[in-house]
N, C-alpha and C positions, 0 to 999 in steps of 0.2 A: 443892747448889751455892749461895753464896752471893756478891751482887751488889752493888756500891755504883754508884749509879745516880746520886745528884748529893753532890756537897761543895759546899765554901764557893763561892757564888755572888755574893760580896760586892762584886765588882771587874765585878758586869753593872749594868745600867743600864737603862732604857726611857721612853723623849721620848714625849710626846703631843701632836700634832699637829691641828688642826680649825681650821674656821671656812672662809669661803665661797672663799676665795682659798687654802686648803690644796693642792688638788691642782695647780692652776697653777705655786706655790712649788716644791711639790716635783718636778715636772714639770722644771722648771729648773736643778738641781740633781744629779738620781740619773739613772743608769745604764739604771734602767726606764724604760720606757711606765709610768707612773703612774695612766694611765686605762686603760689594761687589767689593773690589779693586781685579782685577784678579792676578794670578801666570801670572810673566813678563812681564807685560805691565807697561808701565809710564805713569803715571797718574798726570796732573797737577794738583796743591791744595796751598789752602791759611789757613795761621793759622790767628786765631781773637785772641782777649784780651779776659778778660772774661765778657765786655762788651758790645759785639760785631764788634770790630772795629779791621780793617785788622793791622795784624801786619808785615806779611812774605809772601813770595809768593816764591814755591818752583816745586819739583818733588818727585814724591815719588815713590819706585819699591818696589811690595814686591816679594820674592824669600825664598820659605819654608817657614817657621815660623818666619823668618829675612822682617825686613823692612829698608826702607834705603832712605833718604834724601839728595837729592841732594840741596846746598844751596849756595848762596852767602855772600862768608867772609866777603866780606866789611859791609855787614847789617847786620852781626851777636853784638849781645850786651851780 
């Protein structure tokens, strides 16, 4: 049995996110509890406007005090 497990990944993306005001920002922003996102886990999450209305729908890892977005290029504006 043979498997193709990934193609062209060219149209992903991933933001890096730090510094002492990161989790607040993004706290503000996403869908999650941002302070209960665990060390290594992916956590799927949606950003809204500040209207409430969906704007993004992504992945988010945090790792140390580093957060990190996984996103799709083509939706990016």
């Amino acid at each position: 049995m043979n498997h193709k497990v990934f193609e062209n990944l060219s149209y992903k993306g991933v933001i890096e996110i730090y510094g002492d005001d990161a989790p607040k920002f993004l706290q503000g922003i996403l869908t999650n509890d941002i302070f209960s996102l665990k060390e290594n886990i992916l956590q799927h999450s949606l950003m809204l406007s500040p209207q409430g209305k969906f704007r993004y729908e992504f992945f988010i890892f945090k790792d140390q005090e580093k957060f990190y977005i996984e996103h799709n290029r083509d939706l990016s504006h």
